[in-house]
N, C-alpha and C positions, 0 to 999 in steps of 0.2 A: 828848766828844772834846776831849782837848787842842788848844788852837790853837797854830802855830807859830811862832815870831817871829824874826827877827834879830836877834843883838845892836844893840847900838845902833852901834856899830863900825862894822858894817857895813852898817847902814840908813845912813850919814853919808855912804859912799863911792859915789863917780857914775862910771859906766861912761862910758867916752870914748867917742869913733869909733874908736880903734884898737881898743879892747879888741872891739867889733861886729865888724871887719875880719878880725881872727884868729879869732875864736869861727864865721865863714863859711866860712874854709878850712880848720877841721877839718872841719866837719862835711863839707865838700866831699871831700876826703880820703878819708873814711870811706866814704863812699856807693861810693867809683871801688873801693876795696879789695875792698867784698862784693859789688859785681857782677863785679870779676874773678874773684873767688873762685869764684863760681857759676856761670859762664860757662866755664871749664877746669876740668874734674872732673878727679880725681887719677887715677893707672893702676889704681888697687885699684878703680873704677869698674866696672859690672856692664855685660857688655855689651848693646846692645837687643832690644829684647822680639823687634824682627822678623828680628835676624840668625839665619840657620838654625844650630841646634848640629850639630856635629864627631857623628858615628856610628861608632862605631867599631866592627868585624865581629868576632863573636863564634862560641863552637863549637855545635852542638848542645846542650852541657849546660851554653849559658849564660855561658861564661868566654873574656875576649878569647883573637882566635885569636894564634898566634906566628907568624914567618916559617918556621919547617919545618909549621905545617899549612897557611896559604896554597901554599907549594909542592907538597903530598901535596896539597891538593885541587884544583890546576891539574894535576896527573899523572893525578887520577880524568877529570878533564875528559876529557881528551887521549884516552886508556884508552878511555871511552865513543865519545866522536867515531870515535876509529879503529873499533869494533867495529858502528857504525853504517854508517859507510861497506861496511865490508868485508860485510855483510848484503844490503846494496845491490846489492853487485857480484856478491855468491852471486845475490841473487832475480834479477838483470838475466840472469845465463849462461843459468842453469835455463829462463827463459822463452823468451831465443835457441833452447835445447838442445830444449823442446818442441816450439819454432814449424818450427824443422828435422825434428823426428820429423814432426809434422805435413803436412809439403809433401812427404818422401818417402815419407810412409806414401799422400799423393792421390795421387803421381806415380806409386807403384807399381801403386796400383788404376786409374790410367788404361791402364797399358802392359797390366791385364790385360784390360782390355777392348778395348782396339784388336787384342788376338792373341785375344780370343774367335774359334772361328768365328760368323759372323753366319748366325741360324736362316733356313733356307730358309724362302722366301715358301711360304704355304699355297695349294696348286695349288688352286682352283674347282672345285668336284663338276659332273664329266660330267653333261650332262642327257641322260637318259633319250633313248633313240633314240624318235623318233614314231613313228607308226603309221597307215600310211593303209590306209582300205578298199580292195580290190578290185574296186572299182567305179570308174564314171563319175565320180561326186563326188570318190571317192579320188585318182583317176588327176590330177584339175586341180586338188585342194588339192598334192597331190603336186609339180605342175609349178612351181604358184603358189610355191611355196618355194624352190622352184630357181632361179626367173628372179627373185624378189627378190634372192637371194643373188648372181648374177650380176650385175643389175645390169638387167635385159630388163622393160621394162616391157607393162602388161595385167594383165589385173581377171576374173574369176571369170568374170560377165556375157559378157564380151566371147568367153573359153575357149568357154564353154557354147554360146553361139547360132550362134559359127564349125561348131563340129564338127556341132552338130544338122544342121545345112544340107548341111555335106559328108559327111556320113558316117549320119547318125540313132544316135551314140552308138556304133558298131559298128568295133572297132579291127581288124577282119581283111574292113573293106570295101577294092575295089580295084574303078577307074574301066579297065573295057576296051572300051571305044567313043569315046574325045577323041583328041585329035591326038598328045598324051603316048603312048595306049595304039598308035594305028596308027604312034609312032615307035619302039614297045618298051620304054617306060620307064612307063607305066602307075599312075597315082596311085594311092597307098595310103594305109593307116590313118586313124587318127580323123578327121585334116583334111588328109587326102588331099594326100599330100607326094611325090614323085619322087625316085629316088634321088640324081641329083646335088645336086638341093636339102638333102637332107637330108644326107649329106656332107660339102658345104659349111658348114651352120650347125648342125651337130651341136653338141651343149653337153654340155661334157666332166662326170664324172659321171650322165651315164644312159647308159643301154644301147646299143651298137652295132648295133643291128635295129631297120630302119625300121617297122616293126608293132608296135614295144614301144608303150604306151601315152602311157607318160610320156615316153620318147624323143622320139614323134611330135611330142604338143604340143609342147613346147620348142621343140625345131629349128623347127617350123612359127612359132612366137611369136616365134623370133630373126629370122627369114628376116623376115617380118612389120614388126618392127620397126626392121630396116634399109631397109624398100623403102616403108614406108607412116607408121612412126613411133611405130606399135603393131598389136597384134590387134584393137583395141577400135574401130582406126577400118577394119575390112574390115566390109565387110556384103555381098558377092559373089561371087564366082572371083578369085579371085585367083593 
């Protein structure tokens, strides 16, 4: 490598303090120059990476839109909007329209059942009419049902051992030796009853003949029960 020399010229010549002085405020100079430079970018400057870019709205096939398709596709807008509405307002009637079919199609079926006739109640099947025997037993199950139904109280028991005593079961027996008989009025039947007694405490429902059976007892168990409380409690003449 070559080495490089100065002439001799100017190896001779000695830099002052002045010449140092200005050789510091170029350099100073300089420095201030390319930091303003750097510091204020020009307008052809690219803008920042984080500012968002401008989008500009395009058609279906890609190409900016123009001011007559924004306005045709604010008139689509519009178009729709209304035909939505107006769906609205159909589904909204129709469902009034049924709710009304509805309440007069119940209302009509109520009126027809408030002018149905209403089915007569189902009458109770008649029971069978009883049957008593023609006997003794018959004659006071016979009574017994009567004076329950009336309301006349005595018991089977009580029928049975009255008549056996005044009568021995015999409804065409009649007392003509007592005080009744020497007054003309002469006790009769099963439990041996007088006619005003019986008369008086006949029980409406048997037979008007003091000799009927079931007539007898009754009247005698009414007459009984108002003078004593029952039949049940005689065990004498009574």
């Amino acid at each position: 490598m070559s080495r490089f020399a100065l002439p001799r010229a100017a190896r001779n010549v000695r830099i002052t303090r002045a010449h140092k002085a200005s050789a510091a405020l170029v350099a100073t100079a300089s420095c201030a120059a390319a930091l303003a430079f750097t510091a204020a970018p020009s307008d052809a400057a690219t803008p920042s990476a984080h500012a968002p870019a401008a989008v500009k709205p395009v058609s279906a096939d890609g190409m900016p839109l123009t001011a007559k398709d924004r306005a045709d596709d604010g008139k689509k807008d519009r178009v729709v909007a209304s035909s939505v509405a107006d769906g609205l307002k159909v589904t909204a009637v129709e469902k009034q329209g049924r709710t009304a079919k509805a309440a007069a199609s119940r209302s009509v079926e109520r009126k027809a059942l408030a002018q149905a006739p209403k089915a007569a109640p189902k009458a109770k099947p008649k029971a069978a009419p009883k049957h008593y025997a023609n006997n003794l037993d018959g004659w006071i199950r016979q009574s017994l049902d009567i004076m329950h139904a009336k309301g006349i109280p005595g018991s089977y028991e009580g029928l049975h051992r009255n008549i056996m005593r005044e009568s021995s079961g015999n409804p065409n027996a009649v007392n003509d030796w007592d005080i009744n008989a020497i007054n003309g009025i002469p006790s009769k039947g099963l439990l041996q009853v007088i006619q005003p007694t019986f008369d008086r405490y006949h029980v409406a429902g048997t037979a008007d003949n003091l000799v009927d059976p079931v007539a007898n007892i009754t009247a005698a168990a009414n007459y009984a029960a108002h003078r004593y409380g029952s039949i049940d409690n005689v065990n004498s003449a009574y």
